[in-house]
VEXZA-612437 format. One line per 10 residues: their letters; for each residue x, y, z of C-alpha. Coordinates in Angstrom, 3 decimals. Layout:
N
A	X/Y/Z ~ ...
This chain:
131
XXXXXXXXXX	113.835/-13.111/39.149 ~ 115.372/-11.179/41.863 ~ 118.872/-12.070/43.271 ~ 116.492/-14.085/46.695 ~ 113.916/-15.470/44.858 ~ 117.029/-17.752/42.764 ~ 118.244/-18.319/45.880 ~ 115.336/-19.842/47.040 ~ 114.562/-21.781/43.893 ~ 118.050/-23.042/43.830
XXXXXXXXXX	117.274/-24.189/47.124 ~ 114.260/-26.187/46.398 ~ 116.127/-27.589/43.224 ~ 119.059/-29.094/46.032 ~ 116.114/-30.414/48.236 ~ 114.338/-32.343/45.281 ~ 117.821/-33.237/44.288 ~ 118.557/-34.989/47.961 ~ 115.206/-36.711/47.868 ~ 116.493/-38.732/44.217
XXXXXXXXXX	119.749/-38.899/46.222 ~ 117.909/-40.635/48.749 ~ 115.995/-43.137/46.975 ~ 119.264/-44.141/44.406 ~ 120.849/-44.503/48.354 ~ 118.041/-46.607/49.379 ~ 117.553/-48.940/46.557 ~ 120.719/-49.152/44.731 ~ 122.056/-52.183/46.459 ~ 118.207/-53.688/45.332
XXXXXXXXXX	118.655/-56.217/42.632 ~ 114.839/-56.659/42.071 ~ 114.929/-52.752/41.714 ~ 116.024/-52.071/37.378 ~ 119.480/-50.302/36.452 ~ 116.653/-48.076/34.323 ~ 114.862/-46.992/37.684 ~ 118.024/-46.334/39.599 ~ 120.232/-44.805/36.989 ~ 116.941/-42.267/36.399
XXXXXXXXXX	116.796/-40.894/39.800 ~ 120.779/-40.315/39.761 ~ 120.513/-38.677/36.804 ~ 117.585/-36.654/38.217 ~ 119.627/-35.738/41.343 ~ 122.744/-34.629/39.091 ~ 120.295/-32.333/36.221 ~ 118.879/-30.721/39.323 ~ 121.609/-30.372/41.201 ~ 123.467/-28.440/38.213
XXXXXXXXXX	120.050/-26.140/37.528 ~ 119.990/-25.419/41.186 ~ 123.793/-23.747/40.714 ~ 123.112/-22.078/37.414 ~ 119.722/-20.561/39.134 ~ 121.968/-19.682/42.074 ~ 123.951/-17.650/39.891 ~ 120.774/-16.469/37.688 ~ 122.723/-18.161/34.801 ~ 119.441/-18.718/31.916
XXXXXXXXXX	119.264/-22.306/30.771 ~ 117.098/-23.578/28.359 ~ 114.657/-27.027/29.786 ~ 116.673/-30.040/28.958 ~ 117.571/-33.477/30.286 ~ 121.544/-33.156/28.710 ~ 123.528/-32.336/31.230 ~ 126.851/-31.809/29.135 ~ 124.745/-28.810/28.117 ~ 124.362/-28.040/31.655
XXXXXXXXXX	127.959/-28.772/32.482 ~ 129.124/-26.734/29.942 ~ 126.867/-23.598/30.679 ~ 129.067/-23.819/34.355 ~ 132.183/-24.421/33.215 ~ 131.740/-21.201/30.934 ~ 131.897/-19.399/33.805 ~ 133.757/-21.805/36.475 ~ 137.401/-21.760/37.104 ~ 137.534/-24.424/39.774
XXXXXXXXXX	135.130/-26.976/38.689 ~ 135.277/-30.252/40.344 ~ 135.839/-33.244/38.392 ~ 133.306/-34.980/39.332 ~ 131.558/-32.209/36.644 ~ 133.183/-34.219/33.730 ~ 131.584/-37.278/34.903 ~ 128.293/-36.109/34.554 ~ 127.210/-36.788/31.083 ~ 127.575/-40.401/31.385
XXXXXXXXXX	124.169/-40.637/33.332 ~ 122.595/-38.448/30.567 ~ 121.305/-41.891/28.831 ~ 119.426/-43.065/32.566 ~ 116.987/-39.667/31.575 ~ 114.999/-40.420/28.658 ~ 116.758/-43.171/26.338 ~ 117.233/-46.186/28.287 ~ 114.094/-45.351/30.370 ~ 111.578/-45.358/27.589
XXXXXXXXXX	113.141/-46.211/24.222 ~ 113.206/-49.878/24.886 ~ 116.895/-50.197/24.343 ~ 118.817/-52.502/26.623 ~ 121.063/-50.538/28.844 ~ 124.170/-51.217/30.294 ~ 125.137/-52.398/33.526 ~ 124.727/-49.352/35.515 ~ 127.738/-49.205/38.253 ~ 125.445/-48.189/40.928
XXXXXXXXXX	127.979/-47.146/43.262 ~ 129.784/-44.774/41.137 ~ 126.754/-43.361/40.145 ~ 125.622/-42.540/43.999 ~ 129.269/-41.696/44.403 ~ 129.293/-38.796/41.479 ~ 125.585/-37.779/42.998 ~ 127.015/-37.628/46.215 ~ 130.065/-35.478/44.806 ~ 127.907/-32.789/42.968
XXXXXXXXXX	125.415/-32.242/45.781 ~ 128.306/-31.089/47.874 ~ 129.418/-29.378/45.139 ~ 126.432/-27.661/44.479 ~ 125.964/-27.095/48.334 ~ 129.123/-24.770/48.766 ~ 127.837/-22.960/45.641 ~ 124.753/-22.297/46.930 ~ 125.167/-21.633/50.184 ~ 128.968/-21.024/50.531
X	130.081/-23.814/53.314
């Protein structure tokens, strides 16, 4: 993959990653809506917001829905991380476990979680496009 064709798919990665953003925005104050649904779609927002900087920076990573794996692949490399980054992991569990292993979840703080989405897509927007 050349150099613009990363760029590019790191920028589709940011757009999908604001349209998640959008819906946890729109139905996180929902109480008919499920923590399951919500905390899903911020975790969505946050794995592609991370694989939109590593493909910015044509940093391999192998397909996975644990993003401590992803965080650590860009703290490898980052000196100035935010710490919102830290924070990260704890919507790992929204992905795949609490969404279709049956388990009950926990209460899913829904504005923290749109607050840490919010925090990485600016993140990841001065990474990618440097403003």
């Amino acid at each position: 993959m050349t150099p613009r064709d990363a760029l590019d798919v790191a920028r589709l990665l940011l757009k999908k990653a604001r349209q998640d953003e959008a819906l946890v925005r729109k139905i996180g104050s929902d109480t008919d809506i499920a923590d399951e649904i919500v905390g899903f779609h911020a975790q969505q927002a946050v794995e592609k917001q991370l694989k939109a900087v590593l493909t910015a920076r044509e940093t391999p990573y192998k397909k996975s829905h644990e993003l401590s794996y992803l965080v650590g692949l860009i703290t490898e490399e980052e000196t100035e991380a935010p710490a919102a980054l830290e924070q990260a992991d704890t919507l790992t569990d929204w992905a795949v476990e609490f969404r279709y292993e049956g388990d009950e979840p926990p209460p899913l703080d829904r504005a923290a979680a749109l607050a840490l989405v919010v925090d990485l897509r600016e993140w990841a927007e001065t990474q990618i496009t440097g403003r």
